[in-house]
C-alpha positions in Angstrom: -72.3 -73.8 171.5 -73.4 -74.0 167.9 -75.3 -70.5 168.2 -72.5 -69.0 169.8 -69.5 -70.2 166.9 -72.8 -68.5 164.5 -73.3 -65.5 166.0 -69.4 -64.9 166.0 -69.0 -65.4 162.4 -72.3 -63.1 162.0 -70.3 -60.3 163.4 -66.7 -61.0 161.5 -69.0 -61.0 158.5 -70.7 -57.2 159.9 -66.9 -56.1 160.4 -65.7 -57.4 156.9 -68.7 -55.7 155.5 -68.5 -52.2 157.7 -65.1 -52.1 156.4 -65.5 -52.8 152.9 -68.2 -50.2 152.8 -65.6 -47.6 154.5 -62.7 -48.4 152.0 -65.6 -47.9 148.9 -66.7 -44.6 150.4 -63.0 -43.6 150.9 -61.8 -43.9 147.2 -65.0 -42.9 145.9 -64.6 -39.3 147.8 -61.4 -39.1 146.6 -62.8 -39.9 142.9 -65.3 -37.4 143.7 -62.7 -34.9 145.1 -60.7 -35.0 141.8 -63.4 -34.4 139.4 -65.0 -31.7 141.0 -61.8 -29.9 142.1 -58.3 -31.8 140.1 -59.4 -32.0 136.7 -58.6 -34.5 135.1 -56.1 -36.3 138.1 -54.5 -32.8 138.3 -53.1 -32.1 141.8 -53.9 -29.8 144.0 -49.6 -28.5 143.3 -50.4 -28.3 140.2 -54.2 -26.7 140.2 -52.6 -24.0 142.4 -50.1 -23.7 140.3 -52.2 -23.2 137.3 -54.5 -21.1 139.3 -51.5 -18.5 140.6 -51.2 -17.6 136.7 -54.4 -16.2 136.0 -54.8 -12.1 135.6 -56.1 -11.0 139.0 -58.7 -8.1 138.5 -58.0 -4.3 138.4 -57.7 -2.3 142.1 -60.7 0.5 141.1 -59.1 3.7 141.4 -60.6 6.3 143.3 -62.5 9.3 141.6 -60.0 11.5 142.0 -57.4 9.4 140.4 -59.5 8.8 137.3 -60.1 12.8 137.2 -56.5 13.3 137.0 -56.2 10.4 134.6 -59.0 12.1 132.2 -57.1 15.5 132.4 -53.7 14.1 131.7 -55.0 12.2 128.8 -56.6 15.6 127.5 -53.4 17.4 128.0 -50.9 14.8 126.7 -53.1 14.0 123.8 -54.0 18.0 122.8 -50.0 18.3 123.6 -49.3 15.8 121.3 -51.5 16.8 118.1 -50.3 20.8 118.8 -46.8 19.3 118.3 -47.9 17.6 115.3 -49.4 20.3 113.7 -47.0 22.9 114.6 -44.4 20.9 113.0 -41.2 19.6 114.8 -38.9 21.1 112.1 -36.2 18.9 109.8 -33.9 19.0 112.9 -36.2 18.1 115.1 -35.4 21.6 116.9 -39.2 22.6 117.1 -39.7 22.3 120.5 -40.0 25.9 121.4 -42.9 25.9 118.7 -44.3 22.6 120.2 -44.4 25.0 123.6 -46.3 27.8 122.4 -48.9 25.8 120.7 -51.2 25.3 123.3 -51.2 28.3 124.5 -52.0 29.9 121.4 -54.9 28.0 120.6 -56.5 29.6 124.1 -55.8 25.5 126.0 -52.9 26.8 128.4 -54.2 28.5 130.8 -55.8 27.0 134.0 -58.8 28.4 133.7 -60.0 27.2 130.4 -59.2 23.8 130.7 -61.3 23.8 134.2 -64.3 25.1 132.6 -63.9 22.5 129.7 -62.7 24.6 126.8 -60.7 22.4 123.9 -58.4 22.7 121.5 -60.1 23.9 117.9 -60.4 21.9 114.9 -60.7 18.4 116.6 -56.9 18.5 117.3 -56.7 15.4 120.2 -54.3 12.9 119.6 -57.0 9.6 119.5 -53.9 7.6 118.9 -52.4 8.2 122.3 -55.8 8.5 123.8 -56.5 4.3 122.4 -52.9 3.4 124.2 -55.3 3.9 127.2 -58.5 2.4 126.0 -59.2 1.0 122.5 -62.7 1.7 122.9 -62.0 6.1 122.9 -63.6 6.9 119.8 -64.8 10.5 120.7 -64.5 13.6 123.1 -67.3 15.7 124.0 -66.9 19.3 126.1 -69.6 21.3 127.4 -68.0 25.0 127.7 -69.4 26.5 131.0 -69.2 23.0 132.7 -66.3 20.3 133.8 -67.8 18.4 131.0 -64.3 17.4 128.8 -64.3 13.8 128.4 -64.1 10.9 126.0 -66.8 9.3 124.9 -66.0 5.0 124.5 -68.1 2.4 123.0 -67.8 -1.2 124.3 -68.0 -3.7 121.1 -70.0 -6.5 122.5 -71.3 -5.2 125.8 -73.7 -1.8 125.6 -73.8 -1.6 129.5 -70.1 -2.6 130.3 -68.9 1.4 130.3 -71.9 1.9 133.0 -70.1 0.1 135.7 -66.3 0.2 134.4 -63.5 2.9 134.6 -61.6 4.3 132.2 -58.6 1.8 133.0 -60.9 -1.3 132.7 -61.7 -1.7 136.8 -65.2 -2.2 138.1 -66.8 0.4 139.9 -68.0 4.3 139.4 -67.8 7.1 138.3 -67.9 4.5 134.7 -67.5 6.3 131.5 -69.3 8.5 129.0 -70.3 6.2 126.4 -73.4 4.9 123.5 -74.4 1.9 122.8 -73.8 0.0 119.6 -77.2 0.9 118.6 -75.7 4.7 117.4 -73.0 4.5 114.4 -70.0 6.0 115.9 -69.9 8.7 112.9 -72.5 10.9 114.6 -74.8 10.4 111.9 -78.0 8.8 113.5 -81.0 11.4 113.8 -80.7 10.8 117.6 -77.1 9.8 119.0 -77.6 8.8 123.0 -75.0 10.0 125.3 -74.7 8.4 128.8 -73.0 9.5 132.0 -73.6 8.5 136.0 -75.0 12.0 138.1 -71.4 12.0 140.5 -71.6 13.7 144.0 -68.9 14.7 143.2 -69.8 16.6 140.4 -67.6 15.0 138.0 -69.2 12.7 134.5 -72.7 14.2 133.7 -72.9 15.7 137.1 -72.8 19.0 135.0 -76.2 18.9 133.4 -78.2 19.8 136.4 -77.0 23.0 136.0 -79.2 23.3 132.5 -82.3 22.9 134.6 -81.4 26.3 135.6 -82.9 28.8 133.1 -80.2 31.5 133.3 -77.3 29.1 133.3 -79.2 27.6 129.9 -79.7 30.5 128.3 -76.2 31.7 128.9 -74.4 28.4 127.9 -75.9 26.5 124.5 -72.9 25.2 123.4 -71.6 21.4 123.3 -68.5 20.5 120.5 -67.9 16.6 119.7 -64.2 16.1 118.7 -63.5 12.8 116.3 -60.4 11.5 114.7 -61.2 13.3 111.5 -63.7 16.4 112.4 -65.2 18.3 115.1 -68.9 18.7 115.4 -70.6 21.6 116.7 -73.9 21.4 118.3 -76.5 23.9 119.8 -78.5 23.1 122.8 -82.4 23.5 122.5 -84.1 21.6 125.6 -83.5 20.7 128.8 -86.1 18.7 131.0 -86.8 16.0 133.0 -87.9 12.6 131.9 -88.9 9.3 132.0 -86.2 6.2 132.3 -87.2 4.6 129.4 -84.8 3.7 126.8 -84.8 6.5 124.2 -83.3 4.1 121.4 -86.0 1.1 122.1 -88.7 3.2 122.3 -88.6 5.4 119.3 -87.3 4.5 115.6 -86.0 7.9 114.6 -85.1 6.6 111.5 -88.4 6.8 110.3 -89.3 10.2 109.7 -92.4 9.8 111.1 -92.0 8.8 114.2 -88.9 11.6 114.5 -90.6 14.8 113.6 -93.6 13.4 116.3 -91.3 12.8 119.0 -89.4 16.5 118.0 -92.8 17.7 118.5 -93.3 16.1 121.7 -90.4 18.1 123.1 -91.5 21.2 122.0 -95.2 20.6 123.4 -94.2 20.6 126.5 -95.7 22.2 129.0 -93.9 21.4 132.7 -92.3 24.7 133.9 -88.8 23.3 134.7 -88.5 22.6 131.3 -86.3 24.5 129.6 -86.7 25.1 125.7 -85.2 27.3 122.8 -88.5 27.8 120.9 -87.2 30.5 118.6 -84.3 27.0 117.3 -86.2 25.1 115.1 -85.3 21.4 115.0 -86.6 19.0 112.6 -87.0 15.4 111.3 -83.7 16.2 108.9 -81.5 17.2 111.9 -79.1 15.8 113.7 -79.3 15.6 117.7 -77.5 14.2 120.7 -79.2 13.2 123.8 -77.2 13.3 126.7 -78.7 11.7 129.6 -77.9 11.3 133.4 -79.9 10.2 136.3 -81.4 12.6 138.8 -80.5 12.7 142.4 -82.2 11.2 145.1 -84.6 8.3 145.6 -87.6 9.9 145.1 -86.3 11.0 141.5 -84.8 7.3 140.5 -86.8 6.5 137.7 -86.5 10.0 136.4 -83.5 11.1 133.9 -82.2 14.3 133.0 -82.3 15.1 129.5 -80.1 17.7 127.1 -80.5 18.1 124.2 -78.5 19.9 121.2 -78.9 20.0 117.3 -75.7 19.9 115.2 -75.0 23.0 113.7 -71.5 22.6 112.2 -69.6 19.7 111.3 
């Protein structure tokens, strides 16, 4: 009898305990649950709440959308500083002159603006061009390619123009852009230009027609427009290269190590390198690299490299 009454109050004192340990468990995962996911006893209302406010990120547009973006940017910003120049008269009745303007400076007709011709005398309106990205501080055009673009500059992040848009969303074709290691004046002995290899044929895509030795003797020109001044540069070389990083691998601030790398370039001896022996480019000149990858797997630690001296500007 005795060892019954003990083994009963053995198993209220299992139950008490089972169900003290249940309770404990219970407001300690709700503990738990509110640090990890409340805050500071935030509710879940008011965490969703809170949540519902932040910017949601950018729908990439497609290609073709950010082409037509780039060439309405050219056309209102070239628009823009033709108006400017031309003058919009006292009365403000100047807007038949405003009209003219782009046609008289050879940027009106189709055909030109497709094969990247620009407006002379570094006339783009980088005020309107920074209404769509603050980080526009250049334009480059190739003549003879769909090269026409602007060139950006992230401030804190050298690889952020690699993988975003001209509108800020994630994704290709990126922008043309340097890295903070070039001065944005154009006056390093080497200024790196970057640009993705599109299927499209759209960014950089337009290099590959340099490794084509008609194509580069027939088009040597490349103009770089900034707010103040346009620069104007002759193209010497053209070849294939390595993927290493131009900037980290040579100081071309010293002298030196410029006029041996110049040298390099014009020692070469692979055929479908393309060179302008009789332009003689030394450790006082100014260049620009422009760089894009190569298609195809096989080629993906290659780059494509071209190459002009500044020759006005």
């Amino acid at each position: 009898m005795k060892k019954e009454k003990k083994n009963k109050k053995q198993l209220i004192l299992r139950l008490l305990l089972s169900a003290a340990g249940l309770a404990a468990v219970f407001f300690l995962g709700k503990g738990m649950s509110r640090l990890l996911y409340g805050g500071s006893g935030e509710t879940r209302e008011a965490q969703e709440e809170t949540e519902g406010t932040l910017p949601l990120p950018k729908a990439a547009l497609t290609e073709e959308e950010l082409e037509a973006l780039f060439r309405t940017a050219k056309v209102n910003a070239t628009s823009l500083a033709a108006g400017e120049t031309q003058g919009s008269g006292a009365a403000g009745d100047g807007g038949e002159d405003s009209d003219t303007a782009p046609e008289e400076k050879g940027e009106g007709n189709g055909a030109g603006e497709e094969e990247g011709d620009s407006p002379e005398g570094g006339e783009i309106d980088f005020a309107y061009l920074k209404t769509l990205n603050e980080d526009i501080y250049a334009w480059i055009t190739v003549p003879g390619t769909v090269i026409d673009y602007p060139i950006l500059q992230h401030p804190t992040d050298d690889t952020y123009y690699l993988h975003h848009n001209l509108d800020g969303s994630y994704g290709y074709p990126g922008c043309i852009y340097t890295e903070s290691l070039n001065a944005k004046d154009f006056t390093d002995p080497n200024t790196v230009i970057y640009g993705h290899n599109m299927k499209a044929g759209t960014m950089f895509a337009g290099l590959h027609a340099f490794e084509d030795r008609d194509f580069f003797d027939a088009n040597r020109e490349v103009a770089v427009y900034l707010p103040e001044k346009t620069l104007h540069y002759q193209i010497f070389a053209a070849y294939v290269y390595d993927d290493r990083h131009l900037l980290y691998s040579f100081d071309f601030k010293d002298k030196e190590v410029y006029a041996s790398y110049l040298k390099s370039i014009y020692d070469r001896r692979d055929m479908s390198t393309n060179l302008d022996k009789e332009l003689t480019v030394t450790e006082e000149d100014k260049i620009i690299t422009l760089v894009t990858c190569m298609p195809g797997s096989a080629d993906a630690d290659k780059r494509l490299l071209v190459q002009a001296v500044l020759t006005e500007g």
